[in-house]
C-alpha positions as CSV (number, residue, x, y, z in Angstrom):
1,X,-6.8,49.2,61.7
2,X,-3.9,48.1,60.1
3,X,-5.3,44.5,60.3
4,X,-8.4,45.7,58.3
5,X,-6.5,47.4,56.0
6,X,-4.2,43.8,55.0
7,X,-7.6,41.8,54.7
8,X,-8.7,44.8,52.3
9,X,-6.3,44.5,50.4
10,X,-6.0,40.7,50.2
11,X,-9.3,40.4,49.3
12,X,-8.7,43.0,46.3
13,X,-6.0,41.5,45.4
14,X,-7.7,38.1,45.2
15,X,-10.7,39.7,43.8
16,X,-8.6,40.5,41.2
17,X,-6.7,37.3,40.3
18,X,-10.5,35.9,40.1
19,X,-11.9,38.6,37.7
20,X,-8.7,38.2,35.4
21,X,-9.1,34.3,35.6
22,X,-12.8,35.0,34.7
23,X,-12.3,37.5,31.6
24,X,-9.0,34.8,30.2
25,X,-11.5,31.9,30.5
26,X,-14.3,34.0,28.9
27,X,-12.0,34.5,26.0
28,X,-10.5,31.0,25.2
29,X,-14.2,29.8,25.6
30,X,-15.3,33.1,22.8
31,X,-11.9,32.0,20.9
32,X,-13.0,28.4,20.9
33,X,-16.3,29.3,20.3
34,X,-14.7,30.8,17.0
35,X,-13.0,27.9,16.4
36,X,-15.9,25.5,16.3
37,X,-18.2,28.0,14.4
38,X,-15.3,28.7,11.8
39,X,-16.4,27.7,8.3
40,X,-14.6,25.1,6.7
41,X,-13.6,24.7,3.3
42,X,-15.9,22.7,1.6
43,X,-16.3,20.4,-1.2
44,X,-18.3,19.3,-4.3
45,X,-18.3,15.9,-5.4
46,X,-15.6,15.3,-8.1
47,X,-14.4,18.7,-7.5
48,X,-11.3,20.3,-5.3
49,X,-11.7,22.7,-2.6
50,X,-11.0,25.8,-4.6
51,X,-12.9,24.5,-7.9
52,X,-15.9,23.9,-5.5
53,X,-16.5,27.1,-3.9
54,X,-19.6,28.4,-6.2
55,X,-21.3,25.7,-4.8
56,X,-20.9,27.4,-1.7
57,X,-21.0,30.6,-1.9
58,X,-23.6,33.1,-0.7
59,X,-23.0,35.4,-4.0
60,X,-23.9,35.1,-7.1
61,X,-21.0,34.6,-8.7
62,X,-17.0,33.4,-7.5
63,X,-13.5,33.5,-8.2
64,X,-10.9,31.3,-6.6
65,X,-7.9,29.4,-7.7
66,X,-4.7,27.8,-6.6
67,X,-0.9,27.9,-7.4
68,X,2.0,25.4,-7.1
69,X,5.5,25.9,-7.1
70,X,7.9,23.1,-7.0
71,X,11.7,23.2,-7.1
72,X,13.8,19.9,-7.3
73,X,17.3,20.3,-6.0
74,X,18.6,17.0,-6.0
75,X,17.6,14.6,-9.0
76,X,19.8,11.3,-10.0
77,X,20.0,9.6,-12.6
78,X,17.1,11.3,-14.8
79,X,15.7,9.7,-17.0
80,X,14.9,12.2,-19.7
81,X,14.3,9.9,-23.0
82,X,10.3,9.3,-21.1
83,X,8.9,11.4,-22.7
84,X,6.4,13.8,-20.8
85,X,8.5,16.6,-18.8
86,X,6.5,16.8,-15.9
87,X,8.0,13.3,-15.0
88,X,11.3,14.5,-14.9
89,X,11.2,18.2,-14.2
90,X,13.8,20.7,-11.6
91,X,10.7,23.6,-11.5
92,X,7.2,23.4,-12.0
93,X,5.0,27.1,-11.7
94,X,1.1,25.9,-12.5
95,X,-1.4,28.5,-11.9
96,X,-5.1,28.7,-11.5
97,X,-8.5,30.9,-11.6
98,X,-11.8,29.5,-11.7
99,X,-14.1,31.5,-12.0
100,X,-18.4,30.1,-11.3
101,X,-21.6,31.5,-11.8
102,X,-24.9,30.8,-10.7
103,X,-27.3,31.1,-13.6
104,X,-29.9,30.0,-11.3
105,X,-30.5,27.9,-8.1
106,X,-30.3,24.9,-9.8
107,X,-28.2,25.8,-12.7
108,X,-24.3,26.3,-12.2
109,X,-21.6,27.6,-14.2
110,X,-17.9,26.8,-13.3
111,X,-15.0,27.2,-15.6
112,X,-11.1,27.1,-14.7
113,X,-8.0,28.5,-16.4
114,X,-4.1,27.4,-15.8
115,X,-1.5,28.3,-16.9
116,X,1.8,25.6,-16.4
117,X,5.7,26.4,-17.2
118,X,8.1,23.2,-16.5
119,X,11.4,23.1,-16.8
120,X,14.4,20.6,-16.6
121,X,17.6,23.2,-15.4
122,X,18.1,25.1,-18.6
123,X,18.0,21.7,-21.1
124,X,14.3,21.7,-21.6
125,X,11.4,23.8,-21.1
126,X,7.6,23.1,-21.7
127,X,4.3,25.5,-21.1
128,X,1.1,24.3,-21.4
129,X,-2.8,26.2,-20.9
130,X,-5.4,24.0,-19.8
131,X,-9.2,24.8,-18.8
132,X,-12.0,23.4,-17.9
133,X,-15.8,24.6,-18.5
134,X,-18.8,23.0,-17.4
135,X,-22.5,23.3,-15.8
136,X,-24.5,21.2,-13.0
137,X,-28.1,21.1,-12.7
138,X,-28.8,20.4,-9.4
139,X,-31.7,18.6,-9.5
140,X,-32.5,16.9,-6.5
141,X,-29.5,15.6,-4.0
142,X,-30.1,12.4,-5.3
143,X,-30.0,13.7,-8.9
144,X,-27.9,16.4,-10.5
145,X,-25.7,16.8,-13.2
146,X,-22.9,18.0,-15.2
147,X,-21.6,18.4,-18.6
148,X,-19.0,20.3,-20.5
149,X,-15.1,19.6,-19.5
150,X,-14.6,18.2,-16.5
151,X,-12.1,16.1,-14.0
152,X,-13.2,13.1,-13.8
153,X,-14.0,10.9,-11.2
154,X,-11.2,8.4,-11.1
155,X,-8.3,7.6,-8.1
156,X,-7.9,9.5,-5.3
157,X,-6.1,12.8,-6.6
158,X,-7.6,13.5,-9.3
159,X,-10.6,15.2,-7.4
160,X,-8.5,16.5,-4.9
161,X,-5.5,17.8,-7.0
162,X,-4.7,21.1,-5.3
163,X,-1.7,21.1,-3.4
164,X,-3.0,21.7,0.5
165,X,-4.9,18.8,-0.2
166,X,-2.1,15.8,-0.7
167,X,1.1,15.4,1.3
168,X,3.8,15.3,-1.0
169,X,5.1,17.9,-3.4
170,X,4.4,16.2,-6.3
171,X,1.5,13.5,-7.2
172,X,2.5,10.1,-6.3
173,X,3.5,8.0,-9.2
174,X,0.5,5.8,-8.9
175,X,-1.4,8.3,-9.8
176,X,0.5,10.1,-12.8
177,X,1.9,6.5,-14.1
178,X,-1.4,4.3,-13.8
179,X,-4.4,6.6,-12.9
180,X,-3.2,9.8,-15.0
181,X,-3.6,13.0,-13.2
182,X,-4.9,15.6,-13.5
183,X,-7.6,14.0,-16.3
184,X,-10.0,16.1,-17.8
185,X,-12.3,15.2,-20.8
186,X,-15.6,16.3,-22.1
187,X,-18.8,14.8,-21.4
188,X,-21.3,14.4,-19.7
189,X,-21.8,12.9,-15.6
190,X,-24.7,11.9,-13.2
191,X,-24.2,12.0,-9.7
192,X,-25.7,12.3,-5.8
193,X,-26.6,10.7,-3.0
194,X,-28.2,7.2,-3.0
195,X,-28.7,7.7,1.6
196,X,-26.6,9.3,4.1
197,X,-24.0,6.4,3.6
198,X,-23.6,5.8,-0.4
199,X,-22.7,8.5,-3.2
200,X,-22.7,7.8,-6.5
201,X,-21.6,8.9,-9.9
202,X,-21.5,7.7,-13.7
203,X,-20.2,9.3,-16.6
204,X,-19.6,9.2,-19.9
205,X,-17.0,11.1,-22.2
206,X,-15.0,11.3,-25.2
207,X,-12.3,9.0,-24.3
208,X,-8.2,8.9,-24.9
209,X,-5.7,9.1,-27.7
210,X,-4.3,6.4,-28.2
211,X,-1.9,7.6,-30.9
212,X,-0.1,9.7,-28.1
213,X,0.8,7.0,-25.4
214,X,4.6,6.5,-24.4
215,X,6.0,3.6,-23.2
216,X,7.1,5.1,-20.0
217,X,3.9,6.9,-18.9
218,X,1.6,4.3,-20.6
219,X,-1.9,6.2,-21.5
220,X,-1.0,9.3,-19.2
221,X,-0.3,11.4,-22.4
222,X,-3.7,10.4,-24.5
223,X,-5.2,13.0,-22.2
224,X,-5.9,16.0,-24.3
225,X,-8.9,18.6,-24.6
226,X,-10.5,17.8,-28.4
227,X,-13.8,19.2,-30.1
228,X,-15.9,17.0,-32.4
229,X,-17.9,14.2,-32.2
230,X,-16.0,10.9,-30.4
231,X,-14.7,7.9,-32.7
232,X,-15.5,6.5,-29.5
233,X,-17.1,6.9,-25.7
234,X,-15.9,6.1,-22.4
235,X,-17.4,4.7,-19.2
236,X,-16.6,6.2,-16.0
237,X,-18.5,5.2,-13.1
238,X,-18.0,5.6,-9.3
239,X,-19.4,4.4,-5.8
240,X,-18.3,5.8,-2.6
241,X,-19.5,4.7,1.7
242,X,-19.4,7.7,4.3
243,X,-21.3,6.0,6.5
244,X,-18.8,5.5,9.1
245,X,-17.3,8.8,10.8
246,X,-13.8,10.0,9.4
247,X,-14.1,7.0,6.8
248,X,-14.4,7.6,3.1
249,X,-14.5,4.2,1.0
250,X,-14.1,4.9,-2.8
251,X,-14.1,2.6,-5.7
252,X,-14.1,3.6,-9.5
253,X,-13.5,2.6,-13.1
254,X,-13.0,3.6,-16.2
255,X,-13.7,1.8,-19.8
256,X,-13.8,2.4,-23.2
257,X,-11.7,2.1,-26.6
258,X,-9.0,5.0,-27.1
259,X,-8.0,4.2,-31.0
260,X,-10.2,7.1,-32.2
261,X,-10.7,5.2,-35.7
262,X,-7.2,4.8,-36.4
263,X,-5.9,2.0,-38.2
264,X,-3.0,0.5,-39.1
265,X,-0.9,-1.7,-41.6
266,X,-0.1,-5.4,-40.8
267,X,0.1,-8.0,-42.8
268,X,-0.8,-5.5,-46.0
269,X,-4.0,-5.2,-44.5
270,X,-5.4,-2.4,-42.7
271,X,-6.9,-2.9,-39.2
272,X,-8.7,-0.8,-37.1
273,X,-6.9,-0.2,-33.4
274,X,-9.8,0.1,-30.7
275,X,-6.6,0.0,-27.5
276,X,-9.5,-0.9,-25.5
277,X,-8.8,0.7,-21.8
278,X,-9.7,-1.3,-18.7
279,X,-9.2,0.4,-15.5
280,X,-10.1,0.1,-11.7
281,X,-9.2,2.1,-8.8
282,X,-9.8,2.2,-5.1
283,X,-9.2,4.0,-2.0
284,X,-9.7,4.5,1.7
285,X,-9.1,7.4,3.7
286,X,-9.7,7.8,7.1
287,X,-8.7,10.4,9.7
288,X,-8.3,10.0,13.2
289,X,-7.6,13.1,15.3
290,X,-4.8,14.1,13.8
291,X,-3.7,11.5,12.1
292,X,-4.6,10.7,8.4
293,X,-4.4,7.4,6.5
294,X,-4.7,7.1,3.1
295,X,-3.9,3.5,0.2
296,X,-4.7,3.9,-2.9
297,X,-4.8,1.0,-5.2
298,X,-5.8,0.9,-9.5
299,X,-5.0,-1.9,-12.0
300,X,-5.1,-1.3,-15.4
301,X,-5.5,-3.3,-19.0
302,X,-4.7,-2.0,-22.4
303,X,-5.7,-4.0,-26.1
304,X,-3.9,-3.6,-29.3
305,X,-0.8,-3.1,-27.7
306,X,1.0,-4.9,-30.4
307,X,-1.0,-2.1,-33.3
308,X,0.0,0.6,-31.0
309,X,3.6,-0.6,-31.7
310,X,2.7,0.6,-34.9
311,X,0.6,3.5,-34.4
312,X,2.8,5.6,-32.6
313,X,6.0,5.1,-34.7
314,X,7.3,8.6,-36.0
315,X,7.4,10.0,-38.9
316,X,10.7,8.0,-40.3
317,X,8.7,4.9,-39.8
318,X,11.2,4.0,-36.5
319,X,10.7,4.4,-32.2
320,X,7.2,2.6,-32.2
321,X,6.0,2.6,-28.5
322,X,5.9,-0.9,-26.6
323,X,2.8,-0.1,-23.7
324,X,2.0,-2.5,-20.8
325,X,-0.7,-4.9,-21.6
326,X,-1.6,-4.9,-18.1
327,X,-0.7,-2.6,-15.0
328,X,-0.8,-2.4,-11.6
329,X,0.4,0.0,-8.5
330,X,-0.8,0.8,-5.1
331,X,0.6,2.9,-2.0
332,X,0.2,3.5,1.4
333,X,0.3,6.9,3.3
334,X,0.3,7.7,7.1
335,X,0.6,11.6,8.3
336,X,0.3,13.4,11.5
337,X,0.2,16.8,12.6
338,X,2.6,17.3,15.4
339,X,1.0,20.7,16.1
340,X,-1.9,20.1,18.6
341,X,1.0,18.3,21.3
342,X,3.2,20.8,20.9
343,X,0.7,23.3,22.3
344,X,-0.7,20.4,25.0
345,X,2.9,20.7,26.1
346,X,2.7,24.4,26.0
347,X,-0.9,24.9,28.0
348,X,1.1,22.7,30.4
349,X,4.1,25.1,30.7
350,X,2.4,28.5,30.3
351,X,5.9,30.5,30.2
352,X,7.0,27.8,27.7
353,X,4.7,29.4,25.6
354,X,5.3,29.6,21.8
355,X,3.8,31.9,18.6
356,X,2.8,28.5,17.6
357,X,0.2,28.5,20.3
358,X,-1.8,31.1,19.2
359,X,-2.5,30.1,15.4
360,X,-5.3,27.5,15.3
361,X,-4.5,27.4,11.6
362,X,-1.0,26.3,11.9
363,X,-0.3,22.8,11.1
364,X,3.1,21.0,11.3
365,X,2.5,17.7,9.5
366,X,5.1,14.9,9.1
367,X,4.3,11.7,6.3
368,X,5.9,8.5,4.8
369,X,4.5,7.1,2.2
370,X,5.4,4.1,0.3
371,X,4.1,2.9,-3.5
372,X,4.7,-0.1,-5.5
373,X,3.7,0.0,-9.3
374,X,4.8,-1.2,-12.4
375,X,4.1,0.3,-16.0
376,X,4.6,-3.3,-17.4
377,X,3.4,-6.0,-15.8
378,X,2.4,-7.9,-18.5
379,X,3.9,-6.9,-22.4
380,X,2.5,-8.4,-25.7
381,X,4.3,-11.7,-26.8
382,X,5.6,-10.0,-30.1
383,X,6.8,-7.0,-28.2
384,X,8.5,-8.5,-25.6
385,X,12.4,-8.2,-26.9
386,X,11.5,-5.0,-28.3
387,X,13.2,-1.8,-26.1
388,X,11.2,0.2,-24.0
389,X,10.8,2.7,-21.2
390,X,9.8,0.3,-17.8
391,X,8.7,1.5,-15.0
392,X,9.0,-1.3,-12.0
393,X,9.5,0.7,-9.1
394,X,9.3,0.6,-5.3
395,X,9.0,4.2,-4.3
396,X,9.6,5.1,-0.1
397,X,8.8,9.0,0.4
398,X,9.2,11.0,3.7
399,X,8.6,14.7,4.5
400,X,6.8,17.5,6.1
401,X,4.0,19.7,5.2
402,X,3.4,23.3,7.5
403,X,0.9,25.2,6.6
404,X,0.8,28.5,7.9
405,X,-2.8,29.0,7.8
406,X,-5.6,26.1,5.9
407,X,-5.2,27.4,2.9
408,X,-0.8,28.1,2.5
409,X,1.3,24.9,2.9
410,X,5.4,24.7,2.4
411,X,6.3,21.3,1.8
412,X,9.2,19.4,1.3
413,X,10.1,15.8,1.2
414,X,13.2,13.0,0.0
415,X,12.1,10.1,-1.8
416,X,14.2,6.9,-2.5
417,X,13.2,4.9,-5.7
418,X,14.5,1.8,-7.0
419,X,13.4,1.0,-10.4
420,X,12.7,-2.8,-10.2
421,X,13.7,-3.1,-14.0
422,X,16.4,-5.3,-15.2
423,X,15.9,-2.8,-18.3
424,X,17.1,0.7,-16.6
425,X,21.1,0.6,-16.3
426,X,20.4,3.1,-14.0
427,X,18.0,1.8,-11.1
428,X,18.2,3.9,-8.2
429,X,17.0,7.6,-8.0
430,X,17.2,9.6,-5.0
431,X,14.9,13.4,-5.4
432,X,14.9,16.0,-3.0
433,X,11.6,18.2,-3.7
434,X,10.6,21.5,-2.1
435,X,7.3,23.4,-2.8
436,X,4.9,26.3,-1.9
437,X,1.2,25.9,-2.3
438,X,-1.9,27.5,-1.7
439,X,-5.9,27.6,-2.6
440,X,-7.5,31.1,-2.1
């Protein structure tokens, strides 16, 4: 009896482990069922994640946005005679809404609003409203459209400009120095799929200012939103390959005069600056479990330089801008998310187990990244003695990214940059940067 009564209750007791075993592997496989089936972000071509969501949406209409917010604790040797704020700035708070409509199938509404306040401690301050506004007629996949004010299709953050979507707290300087970022203009843009392995896209637009370039940011600053009819217009085509898995091949340009009918004096005649604007970019990106690999390369030409001198003195007739005749920078970026071994290790040790386990969402991700450029590669044979604002610069960045779901990241990073320039009496500059980001 009592020998019955043991085997009873082994076999409950077994029946039990079995059954328990059996409901924690139905859940991990309905939890990774979850997983698989979640819905990812998404993203429309020349458009970020959160200025892409209309296109996606099962509504009629959408809003979404993103915000950044950067501190820099540590700064040396600023350099605060360049010109543009945003190059040089201890907080940045840049805040977005877009908000997209669907007018019908095929026609699409989206339009953006942000807000930006800079500041450098309590010297200097800036604030600034952008928007964009613009429609796509979806034609056919190999045919659609926009026009209105849009990013345009140039470098590698320019479409992907939200901050879960790059490493570092702030853009790298390739792509604010040399391929300015964020660039918006109006016009008007082709684009789609030539097969499942080539994308394409070509557009047109108003073109730059030349009358607002600085020396140290070279055209970055003749961005700006205008109405009217163009002195001038602006090439911008674009070619990208998919066709292998986890690779994205991308090549762009952009070309066009930025003088906007200006002229200037010299030589008691009056000559008309055209600053003609040659500029070519590339990049490769390419993830491999959880790694991600990214170089980015653009080289750049600018005319006129020498009537630019003259174009952008000030008012007193004095401070006349020297720009790069030619430019160049490239940079190479590897990242991992450490996540995914840390739980291996912990499905390994079961009473090792951490919160991290649990949140599929969670990413720990550490980078380097390092970028070569230089704002003046070439300079104008007249200009050459003339003072200006150079930047020649190896920059070596490291950090960490954790994002606490997809769309929330914390990031922080320490960047070393030498300033190559036998013109900057001050050529090394060590940054610490911290920020919080996140697309909704």
């Amino acid at each position: 009896m009592k020998r019955r009564l043991i085997v009873t209750i082994i076999s409950i007791f077994n029946f039990g482990i079995v059954s328990a075993q059996s409901e924690t592997d139905t859940l991990q496989t309905a939890q990774d069922s979850l997983l698989v089936n979640k819905p990812k972000l998404k993203q429309q071509p020349g458009l970020a994640l959160a200025a892409s969501k209309i296109f996606f949406s099962d509504k009629r209409w959408s809003v979404s946005g993103f915000g950044e917010y950067n501190y820099v604790p540590i700064q040396q040797h600023v350099d605060n005679t360049v010109g543009d704020l945003e190059l040089y700035y201890s907080g940045l708070y840049r805040q977005a809404v877009f908000f997209g409509y669907k007018l019908s199938d095929k026609w699409i509404w989206n339009s953006e609003l942000q807000v930006e306040f800079l500041h450098f401690k309590n010297q200097e301050s800036h604030q600034e409203l952008v928007f964009e506004a613009f429609v796509d007629y979806l034609f056919k996949d190999y045919l659609k459209a926009r026009v209105g004010f849009y990013p345009l299709t140039i470098g590698y953050v320019n479409n992907n400009d939200e901050p879960v979507m790059f490493y570092s707290v702030n853009r790298s300087e390739v792509e604010r120095l040399i391929t300015p970022s964020t660039w918006i203009e109006f016009g008007t843009m082709l684009y789609g799929n030539l097969s499942k392995e080539w994308s394409y896209a070509i557009g047109v637009s108003q073109g730059l200012n030349a009358q607002n370039y600085l020396s140290g940011s070279w055209i970055r600053q003749g961005r700006e939103i205008r109405f009217g009819v163009p002195q001038s217009v602006s090439i911008n085509p674009q070619i990208n390959y998919h066709g292998i898995e986890n690779l994205t091949l991308f090549a762009s340009g952009y070309y066009g005069n930025s003088g906007q009918g200006n002229r200037v004096q010299i030589d008691g005649r009056a000559d008309e600056v055209k600053a003609k604007i040659t500029l070519s970019t590339a990049y490769a990106k390419y993830d491999w479990r959880n790694f991600r690999f990214v170089t980015v390369g653009t080289y750049g030409s600018l005319g006129d330089t020498e009537k630019l001198y003259e174009l952008t003195k000030d008012e007193t007739g004095e401070n006349g801008q020297v720009l790069g005749k030619q430019t160049y920078g490239y940079l190479f970026e590897l990242g991992c998310d450490i996540l995914p071994y840390i739980r291996k290790s912990s499905r390994m040790r079961p009473h090792k187990k951490t919160f991290l386990y649990d949140n599929h969402d969670m990413k720990f991700s550490l980078f380097s990244r390092y970028e070569r450029l230089n704002t003046h590669q070439r300079v104008h044979q007249e200009l050459v003695s003339l003072p200006r604002t150079e930047g020649n610069m190896k920059i070596f960045t490291m950090g960490a990214n954790f994002n606490t779901k997809e769309n929330i990241v914390i990031k922080a990073n320490y960047q070393r940059r030498k300033n190559q320039s036998n013109l900057d009496p001050r050529p090394v500059k060590n940054i610490v940067e911290t920020g919080l980001g996140f697309i909704f």
